[in-house]
N, C-alpha and C positions, 0 to 999 in steps of 0.2 A: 637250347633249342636251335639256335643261330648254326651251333657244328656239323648237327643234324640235318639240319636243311642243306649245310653244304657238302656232305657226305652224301645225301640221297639226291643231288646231282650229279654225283663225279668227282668232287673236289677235291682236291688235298692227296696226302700219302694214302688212304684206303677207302675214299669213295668210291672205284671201281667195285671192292671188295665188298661193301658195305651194298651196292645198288644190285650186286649179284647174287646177296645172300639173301636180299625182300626175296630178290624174282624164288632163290628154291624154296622161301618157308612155304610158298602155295603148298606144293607138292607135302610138306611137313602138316601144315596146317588141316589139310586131308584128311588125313591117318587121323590126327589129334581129335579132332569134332569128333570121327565116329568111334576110335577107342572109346570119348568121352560119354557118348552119346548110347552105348554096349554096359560102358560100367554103372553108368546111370539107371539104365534098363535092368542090371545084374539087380543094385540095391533095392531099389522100388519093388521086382520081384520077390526076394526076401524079405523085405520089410511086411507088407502087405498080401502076400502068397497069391499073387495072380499073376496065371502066366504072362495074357497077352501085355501086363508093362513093359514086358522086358520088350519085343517088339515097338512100342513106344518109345525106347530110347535109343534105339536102331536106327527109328527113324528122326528123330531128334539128331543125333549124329549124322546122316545121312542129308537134312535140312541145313544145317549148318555148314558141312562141308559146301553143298551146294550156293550157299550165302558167300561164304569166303570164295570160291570161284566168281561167282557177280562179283566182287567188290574188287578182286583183281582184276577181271573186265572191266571195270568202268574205268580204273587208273590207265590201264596199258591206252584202253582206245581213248583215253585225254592226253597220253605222251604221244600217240601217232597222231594225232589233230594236229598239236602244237608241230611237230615235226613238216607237217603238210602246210602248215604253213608258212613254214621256214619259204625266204625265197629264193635260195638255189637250187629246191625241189621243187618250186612253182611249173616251170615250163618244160617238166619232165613227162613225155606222155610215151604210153609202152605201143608201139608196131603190133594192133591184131592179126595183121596178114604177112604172112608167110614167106617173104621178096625170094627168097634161096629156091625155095619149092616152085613159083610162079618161072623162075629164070630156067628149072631144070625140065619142064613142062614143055617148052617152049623147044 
């Protein structure tokens, strides 16, 4: 568990590798819930001979995907917190107004 934890910071020869391959399974995990969520729908159809299951597992798949998206939200917006709190990003504040545009006005 200990390698793991250090691989899903960055550590080591292929924690880069390792924290890049969570970020694409979202995009995997996608597909996967509603393939899963389609074939489930498929069986229950056959099994039991009504259509609308199969829509039921559409949307089962469908809910899921949408579950694994929140669950990736929560993680990303607790590594941008921690990051915001870092303090050589404390006294960092972005220029709303436009100083180039004001100077060319003038």
């Amino acid at each position: 568990m200990e390698k793991y934890e250090e691989f899903a910071k960055g550590k080591g020869k292929i924690g880069k590798t390792v924290v890049g391959a969570e970020k694409l399974s979202l995009g995997i995990s996608i597909v996967v819930a509603i393939l899963m969520g389609i074939g489930i729908g498929i069986w229950l159809k056959k099994t039991f001979h009504q259509n609308w299951l199969l829509w039921l597992g559409v949307f089962w798949g469908i809910a899921a995907a949408i579950m694994n998206i929140s669950i990736e939200y929560k993680k990303l917006k607790k590594e941008l917190d921690e990051v915001a709190k870092d303090p050589k990003y404390k006294n960092y504040k972005i220029n709303k107004e436009d100083d180039d545009l004001e100077e060319y006005e003038k």
